[in-house]
Every structure is written in C-alpha cells, then in structure tokens.
C-alpha positions in Angstrom: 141.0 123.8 73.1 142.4 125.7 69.9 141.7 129.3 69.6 138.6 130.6 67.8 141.6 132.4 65.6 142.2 129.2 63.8 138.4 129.3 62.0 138.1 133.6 61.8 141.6 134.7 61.5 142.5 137.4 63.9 143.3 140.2 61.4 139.8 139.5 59.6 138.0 139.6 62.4 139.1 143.3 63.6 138.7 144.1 59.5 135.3 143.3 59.8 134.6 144.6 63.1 136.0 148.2 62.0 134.0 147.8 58.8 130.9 147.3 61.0 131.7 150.1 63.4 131.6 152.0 60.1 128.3 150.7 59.0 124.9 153.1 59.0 122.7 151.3 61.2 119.5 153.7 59.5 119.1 153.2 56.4 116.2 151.1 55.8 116.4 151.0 52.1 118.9 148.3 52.6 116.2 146.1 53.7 114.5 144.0 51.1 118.0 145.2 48.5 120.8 143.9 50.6 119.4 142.6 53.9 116.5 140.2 54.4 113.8 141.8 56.3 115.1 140.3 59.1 118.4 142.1 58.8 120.6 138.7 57.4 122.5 138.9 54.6 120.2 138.2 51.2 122.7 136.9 49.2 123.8 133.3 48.8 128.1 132.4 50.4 130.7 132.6 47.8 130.5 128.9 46.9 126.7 128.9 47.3 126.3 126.3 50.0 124.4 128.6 51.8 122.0 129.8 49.3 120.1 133.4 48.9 117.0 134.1 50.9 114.0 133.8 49.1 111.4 134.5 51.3 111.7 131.6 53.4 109.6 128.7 53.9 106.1 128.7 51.9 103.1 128.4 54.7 101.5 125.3 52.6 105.1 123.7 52.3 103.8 120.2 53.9 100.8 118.3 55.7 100.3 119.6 59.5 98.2 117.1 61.5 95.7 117.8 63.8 97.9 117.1 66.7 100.7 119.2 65.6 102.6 116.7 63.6 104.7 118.7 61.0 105.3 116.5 57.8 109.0 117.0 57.1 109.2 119.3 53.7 112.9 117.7 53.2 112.2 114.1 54.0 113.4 113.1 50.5 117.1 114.6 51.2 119.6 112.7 51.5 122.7 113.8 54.1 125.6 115.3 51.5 128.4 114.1 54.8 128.2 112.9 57.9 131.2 114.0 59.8 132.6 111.5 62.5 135.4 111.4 64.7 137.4 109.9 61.7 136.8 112.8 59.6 136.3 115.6 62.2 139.8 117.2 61.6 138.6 118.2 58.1 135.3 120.1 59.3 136.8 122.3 61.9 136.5 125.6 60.4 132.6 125.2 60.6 131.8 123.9 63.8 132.8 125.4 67.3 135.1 124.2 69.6 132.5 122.4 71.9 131.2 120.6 68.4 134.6 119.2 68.1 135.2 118.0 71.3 132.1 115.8 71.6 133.7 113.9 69.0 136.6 113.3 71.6 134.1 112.9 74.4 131.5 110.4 72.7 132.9 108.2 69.9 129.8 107.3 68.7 129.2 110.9 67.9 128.4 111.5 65.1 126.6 115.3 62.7 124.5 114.3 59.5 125.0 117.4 57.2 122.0 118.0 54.8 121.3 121.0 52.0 120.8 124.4 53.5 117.4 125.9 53.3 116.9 129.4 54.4 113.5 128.5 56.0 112.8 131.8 58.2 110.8 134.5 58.0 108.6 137.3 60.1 104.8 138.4 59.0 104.2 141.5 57.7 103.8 143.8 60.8 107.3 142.9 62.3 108.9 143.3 58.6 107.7 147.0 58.6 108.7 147.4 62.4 111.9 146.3 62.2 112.3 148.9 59.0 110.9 151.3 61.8 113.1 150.4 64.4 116.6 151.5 61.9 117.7 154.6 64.0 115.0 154.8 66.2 115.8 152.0 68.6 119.0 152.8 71.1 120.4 150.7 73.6 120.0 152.2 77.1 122.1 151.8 80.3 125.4 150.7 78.8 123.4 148.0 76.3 121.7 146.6 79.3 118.0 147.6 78.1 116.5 149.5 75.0 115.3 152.8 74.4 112.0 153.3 71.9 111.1 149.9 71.4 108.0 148.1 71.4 108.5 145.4 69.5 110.0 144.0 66.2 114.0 143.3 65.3 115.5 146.3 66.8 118.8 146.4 65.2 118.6 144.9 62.0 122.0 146.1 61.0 123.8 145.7 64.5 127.1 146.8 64.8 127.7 146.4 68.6 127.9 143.0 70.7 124.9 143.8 72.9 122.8 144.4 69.6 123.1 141.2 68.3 122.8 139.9 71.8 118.9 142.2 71.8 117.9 140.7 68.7 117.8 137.0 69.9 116.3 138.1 73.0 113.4 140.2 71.4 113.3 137.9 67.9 109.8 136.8 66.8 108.0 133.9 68.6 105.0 134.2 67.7 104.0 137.1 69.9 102.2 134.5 72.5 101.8 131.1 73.4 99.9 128.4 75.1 101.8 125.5 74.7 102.9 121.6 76.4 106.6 120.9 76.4 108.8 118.5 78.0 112.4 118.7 79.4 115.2 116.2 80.9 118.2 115.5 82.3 119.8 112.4 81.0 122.8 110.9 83.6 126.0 109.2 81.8 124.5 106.2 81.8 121.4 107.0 80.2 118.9 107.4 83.0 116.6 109.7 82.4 113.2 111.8 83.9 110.6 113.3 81.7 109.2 116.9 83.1 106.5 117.8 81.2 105.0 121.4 81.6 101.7 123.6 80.0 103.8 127.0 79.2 101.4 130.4 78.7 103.2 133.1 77.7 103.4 136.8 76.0 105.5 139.5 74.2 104.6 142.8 75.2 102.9 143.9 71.9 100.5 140.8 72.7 99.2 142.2 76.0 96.1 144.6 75.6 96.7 146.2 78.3 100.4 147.6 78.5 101.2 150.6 79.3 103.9 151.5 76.2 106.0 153.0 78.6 106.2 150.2 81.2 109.5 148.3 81.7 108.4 144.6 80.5 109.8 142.5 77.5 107.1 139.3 78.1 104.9 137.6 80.5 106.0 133.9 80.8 104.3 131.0 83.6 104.9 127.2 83.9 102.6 124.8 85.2 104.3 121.4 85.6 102.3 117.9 84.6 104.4 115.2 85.2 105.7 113.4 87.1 103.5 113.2 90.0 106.0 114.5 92.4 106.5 117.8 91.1 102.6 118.4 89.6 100.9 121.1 89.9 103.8 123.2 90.8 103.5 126.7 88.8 106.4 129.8 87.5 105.4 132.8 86.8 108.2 135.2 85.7 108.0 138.9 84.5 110.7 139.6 82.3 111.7 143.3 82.5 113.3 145.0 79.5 116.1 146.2 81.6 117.1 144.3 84.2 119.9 146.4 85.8 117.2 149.1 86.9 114.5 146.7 87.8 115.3 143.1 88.5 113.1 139.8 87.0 110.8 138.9 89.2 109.7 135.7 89.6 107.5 133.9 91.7 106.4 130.1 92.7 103.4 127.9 94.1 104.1 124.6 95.5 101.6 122.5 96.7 103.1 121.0 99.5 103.2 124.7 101.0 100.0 125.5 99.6 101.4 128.9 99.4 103.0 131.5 96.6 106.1 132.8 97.5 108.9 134.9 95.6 111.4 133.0 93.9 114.4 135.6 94.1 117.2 133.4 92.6 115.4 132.4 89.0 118.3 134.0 87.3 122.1 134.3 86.4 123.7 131.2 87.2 121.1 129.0 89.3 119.9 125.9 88.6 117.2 125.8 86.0 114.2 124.0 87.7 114.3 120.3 87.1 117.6 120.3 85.7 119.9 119.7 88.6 122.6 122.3 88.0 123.1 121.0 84.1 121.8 124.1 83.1 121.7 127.5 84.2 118.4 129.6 84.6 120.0 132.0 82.1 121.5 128.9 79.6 117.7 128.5 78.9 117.0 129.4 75.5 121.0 129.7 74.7 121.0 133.0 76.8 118.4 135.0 78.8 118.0 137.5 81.4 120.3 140.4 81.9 123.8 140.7 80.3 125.2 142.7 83.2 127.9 140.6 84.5 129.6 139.9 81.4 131.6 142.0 79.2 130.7 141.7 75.4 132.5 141.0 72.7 131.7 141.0 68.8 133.8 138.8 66.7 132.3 139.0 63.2 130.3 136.5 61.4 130.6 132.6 60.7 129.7 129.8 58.4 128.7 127.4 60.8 127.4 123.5 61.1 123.9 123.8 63.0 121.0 122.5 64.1 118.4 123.0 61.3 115.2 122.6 59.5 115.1 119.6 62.2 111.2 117.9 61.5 112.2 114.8 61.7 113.6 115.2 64.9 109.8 117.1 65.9 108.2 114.1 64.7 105.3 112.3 66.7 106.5 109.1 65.5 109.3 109.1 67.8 109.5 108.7 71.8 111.0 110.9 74.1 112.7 107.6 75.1 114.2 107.0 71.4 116.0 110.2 71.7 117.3 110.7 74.9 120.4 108.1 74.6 123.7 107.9 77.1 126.2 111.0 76.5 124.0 112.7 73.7 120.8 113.1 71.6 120.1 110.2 69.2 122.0 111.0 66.3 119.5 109.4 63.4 116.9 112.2 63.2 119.3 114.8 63.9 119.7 117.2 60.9 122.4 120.1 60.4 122.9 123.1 57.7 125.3 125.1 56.9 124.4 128.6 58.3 125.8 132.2 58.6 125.4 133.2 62.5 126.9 136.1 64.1 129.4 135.1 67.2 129.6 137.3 70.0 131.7 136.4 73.1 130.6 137.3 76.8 133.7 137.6 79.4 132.7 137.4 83.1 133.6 141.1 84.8 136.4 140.7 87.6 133.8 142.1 90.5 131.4 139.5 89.3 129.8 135.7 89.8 129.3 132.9 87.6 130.3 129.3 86.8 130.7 130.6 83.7 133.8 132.2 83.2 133.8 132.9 79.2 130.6 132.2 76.6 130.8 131.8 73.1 127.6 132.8 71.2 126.5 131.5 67.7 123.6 132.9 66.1 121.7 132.3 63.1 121.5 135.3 61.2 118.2 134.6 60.0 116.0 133.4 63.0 118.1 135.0 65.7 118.2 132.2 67.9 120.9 131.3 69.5 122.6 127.7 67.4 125.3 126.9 69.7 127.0 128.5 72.6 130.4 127.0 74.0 131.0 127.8 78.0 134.0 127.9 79.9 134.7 127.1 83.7 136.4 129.9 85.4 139.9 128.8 84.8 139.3 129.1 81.1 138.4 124.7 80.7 135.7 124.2 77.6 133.0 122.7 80.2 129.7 122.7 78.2 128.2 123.1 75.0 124.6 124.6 74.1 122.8 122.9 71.1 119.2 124.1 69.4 117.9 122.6 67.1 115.5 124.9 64.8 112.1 124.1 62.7 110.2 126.8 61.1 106.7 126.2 61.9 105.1 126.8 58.2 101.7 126.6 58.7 101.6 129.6 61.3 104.8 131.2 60.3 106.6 130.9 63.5 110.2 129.9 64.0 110.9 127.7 67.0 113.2 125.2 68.7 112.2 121.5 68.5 115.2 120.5 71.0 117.6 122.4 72.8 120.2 120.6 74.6 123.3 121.3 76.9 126.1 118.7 77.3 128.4 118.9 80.0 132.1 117.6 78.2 132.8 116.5 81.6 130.5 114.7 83.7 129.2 113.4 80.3 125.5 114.3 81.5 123.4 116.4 79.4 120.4 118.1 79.8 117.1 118.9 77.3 114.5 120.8 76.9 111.5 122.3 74.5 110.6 118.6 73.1 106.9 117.7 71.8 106.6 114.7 70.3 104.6 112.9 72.7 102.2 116.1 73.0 98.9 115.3 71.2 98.1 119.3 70.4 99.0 121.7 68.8 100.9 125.1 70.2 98.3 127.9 70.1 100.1 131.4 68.5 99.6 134.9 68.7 95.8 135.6 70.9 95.9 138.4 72.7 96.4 138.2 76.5 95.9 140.6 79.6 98.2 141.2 82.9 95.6 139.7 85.1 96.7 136.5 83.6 99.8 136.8 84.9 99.6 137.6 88.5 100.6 135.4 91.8 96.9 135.5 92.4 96.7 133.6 88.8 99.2 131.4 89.7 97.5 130.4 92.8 94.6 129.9 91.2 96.4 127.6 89.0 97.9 125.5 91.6 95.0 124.0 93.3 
C-alpha cells in the first residue's frame, strides 16, 4: 500500500504537529469562539464541503417511532458521487488506505457520497465539563490513564496522541444504557449467524454510588438472546481507567457450567466473543481497552470519506439479512460525508504481542468515535479495515453507531456488530445505576 504521505504530505504533517505541541491546551475561552464545545474545529474547510458547526442536529429534526425507528432527516438527498473502482484513483486523498483497497478486493464495491451535516452535539452538563476539564485533566502513567477526571471531554484541545486516543474512549454515550443489539460474522460466501444480545451498561458519572476516587471508566454486561446455542450466556466487564495499574476484569456465566467464572483473556488481541477471531476484543468499538503495548503516534488532521448521518442504514424497514451480503455490507443504504477526523497511528512495542503490528486511527473530530481504523499484520501487510457507521440520535441527543464493521482484505470475511433494525424497542439513555448491578452475583442471577 502507498504511504499515508501521499494524502498529508510529510513536511505538513510535522508543521502541524509542532504547531500543536505549541498550542495552550487551557484556555477555555476558545470554546464556543474557535472550537465547538466538543473541541472540533467551528469553522466550515476552505471550499466549504465540510460546513461550520451550528449546533448540531435539532432534537425535533424527524419522526421517532415507538419502536425506535428514526425517520431519516436527509431522506430527500440525493448522493453528489458515488465513487467506484472506475473512479477510485481520483478520491484517494480522502479515504484511507484500507477504503481503497476494498475496491481492489470487492468489484462490486462501491461509497455513495452525500452533503455533510455536522450532526453532533453533547447536553449541557458535559459542554461546561469539558470547559472544566482545559488544564485540569492530565494524563497519568505515560498516557495510559487520567488524572482529575470524572467525566466529560477531557482534552478538548489535544495535542498529544494518547489525548485524542482518551477522548474517543471517554466521549459521550449517553452516560448509560439498556439496550438489544445484534452482531455477525459473515464468511466469503455470504453465510452468515445473527448473535443478538440485551447490553446494560454505565459511565462512571451514571453510578450513584462511586467512590470519585475509585479507578473505573464504566460498568458494561452482556446477556446473549439468540441463537439458542449460546442463550443465556452473560459478560460482565469492569473497565478500569488505567489499565496498566489495575487490569480489566471481566467475568462469564455459561449455562452449560452453571457456574461464573473469571474470563482473564477479554482483552488485547483475543477473539471478540462470537466473532471467531475477525475481530479483536480490543477492535470493538474501533479501539478499547488499554493502549500499553503500542507506541502512539499523532499525524495531524484529515478530510476524510466516512460513515455518516447513516438512518437509512438504522432503518426498521430493512433485515439484518438485506445487509449482510458476500465480501461487504450492502452498499444501497450506506451513506458517507466528508469529515475532519484526527489520525493517530499505534506501532506495536518490540517487547510486545499482537496480530496487529501497526493501526491507523481516524476519528471524527466532532463525535469522537472512531470512523475507520486500517491494521497491519506484523510484517507490515494492510490486513483489515474498521468501518462505523454514525447516526445522531436526535430525539435524546445521543451520538451512536448504527453498524460497525471489520473486513478482513484477505480472507474476504467480515465481521459486524451494533445493528438494530430488527429490535422492536427503543434504547433506554441516561437512568442512574448502582454497582450492585454489576456484580458476578448479578450476573448469575441473570443466567438462570
């Protein structure tokens, strides 16, 4: 694959990191002036294909159904390109690396590439917390945990790799959840199994009662639903803040055992569950867990093709079976924007493990979630690319990820996760949860 170089030019890539080493990262005034309150740029690109913030989405913006069916605010839209392996050549400087290459790998392939519409926002409290969190938040441990946070944006004017890298894993999600979600792994030839889970889970300023001081970042379980094999197994994972001094701990019932027992290897590079080694427990979400084996790199900012505003793919009207088609996501609801994303790159350590040898990271500088992520075998081989595909959620306010997919370039497998639209309710955001709902005793409790 072509160097990153040829889309950022080397020499304005070190300009801008310099000029971001430079930059005050406590000055809140800049928030609401120059920055968004979520720390993005306000201001539209040069040639105004990416438009100025305005606020974001409006909460009345279309019809929400009982059932959780968002009415697409966009529907009328038409796609300004579609870019195909015919004309892929003359969109390279805004996709990445794995983008182009599943034009070579699937010929069918195909991106439809719509009007960009800065749809994100944050409420209220986490606007002012993230002005509070300019020069008070520090990263602690070598950038492997934070110092003085609770909860919030903590570097909404990040100058170092593993400060971008903190915002996508603390960004807003609504604080809690209870919700249903289904997953797959979908062979070459187009085979497929739907997993489909009830997820409960919560940030640490959702949990009433938290010590401030105690090392925890969320609460997260997973009961799984279907198929029958696998029901009524149950995940429960406490996701520490810093990982390097205290490890995730995880835990799992299964009911042929009857039993709960520790689940020590729900991290780094194992297989995450149901996906049969297509994705990694720490590819879930674009990147999770602890950054420790890696060395970070920041590489400056990016206009980028991604995954966006995507309602039509969330809609009810369509099966999991009309999207999950041989070598890649049906390509008819699929909707991308042209977005600024910060790109940070992760470089495996010498003294450490992972099939990962090299990650590249793309995120939307609005949201915080991670777009795209390409990933590289050990010998330095583009292997996989990492696709989300984001909705704002305008009634509640809530960005999300309607689909987030990982294709292997390779084995021409892919896997998917974080669908809904068979799921006849609607996600429940932001109540207030206690620890006691989150214990293997809970879990066990769960499982019979």
């Amino acid at each position: 694959m072509k160097n990153f170089t040829k889309t950022l030019p080397l020499v304005m890539a070190m300009m801008l990191a310099c000029t971001m080493a430079q930059a005050k990262q406590d000055d809140p005034g800049l928030i609401g002036s120059k920055l968004t309150p979520m720390g993005s740029e306000k201001a539209a690109n040069a040639d105004g294909s990416i438009p100025a913030w305005t606020g974001g989405i409006a909460a009345n913006a279309a019809i929400v159904s009982s059932n959780g069916d968002y009415a697409d605010p966009f529907a009328g839209e038409k796609p300004l390109y579609t870019v195909t392996k015919d004309n892929v050549s003359q969109y390279k400087n805004v996709l990445t690396p794995g983008q182009v290459a599943m034009f070579g790998r699937f010929p069918d392939y195909r991106m439809p590439v719509y009007p960009t519409h800065r749809t994100a926002n944050l409420p209220k409290t986490d606007q002012d917390e993230a002005k509070a969190n300019l020069g008070k938040v520090e990263l602690a441990d070598g950038g492997y945990g934070l110092k003085n946070y609770s909860f919030g944006v903590p570097f909404a004017e990040p100058t170092e790799p593993l400060e971008v890298l903190w915002n996508h894993l603390t960004r807003y999600r609504g604080g809690s959840f209870v919700r249903e979600i289904a997953s797959a792994t979908v062979q070459d030839q187009g085979q497929s199994t739907v997993v489909t889970y009830n997820q409960v889970a919560a940030f640490r300023d959702r949990i009433k009662d938290l010590d401030p001081q105690e090392n925890l970042l969320f609460f997260y379980r997973a009961q799984t639903l279907t198929p029958s094999r696998y029901a009524g197994e149950v995940t429960l994972i406490h996701e520490p803040m810093n990982q390097v001094t205290e490890a995730r701990a995880a835990w799992q019932y299964l009911p042929g055992q009857r039993r709960v027992r520790r689940a020590p290897t729900v991290s780094y590079d194992s297989s995450a569950r149901y996906s049969f080694g297509q994705i990694t427990s720490d590819g879930t979400d674009g990147f999770n867990g602890a950054p420790d084996r890696y060395d970070w790199k920041l590489i400056g900012k990016q206009e980028l093709l991604v995954g966006y505003n995507a309602y039509k793919l969330n809609s009810k009207t369509l099966k999991y079976a009309d999207l999950l088609k041989p070598g890649h996501l049906n390509t008819d609801p699929l909707r991308y924007e042209k977005h600024r994303v910060w790109v940070i790159e992760a470089t495996l350590k010498p003294d450490a493990r992972h099939v990962y040898g090299k990650r590249r990271f793309y995120i939307d500088e609005d949201s915080w979630q991670i777009l795209a992520s390409d990933m590289y075998d050990s010998r330095g081989e583009l292997w996989r690319l990492f696709e989300a595909h984001y909705a704002m959620l305008y009634d509640v306010q809530v960005p999300t990820t309607v689909a987030e997919t990982t294709y292997d370039l390779i084995s021409g497998r892919y896997g998917v996760s974080q669908m809904t639209n068979e799921v006849n309710q609607k996600v429940a955001y932001g109540a207030p949860m206690v620890k006691a709902d989150f214990t293997p005793a809970e879990i066990r409790r769960l499982g019979k």
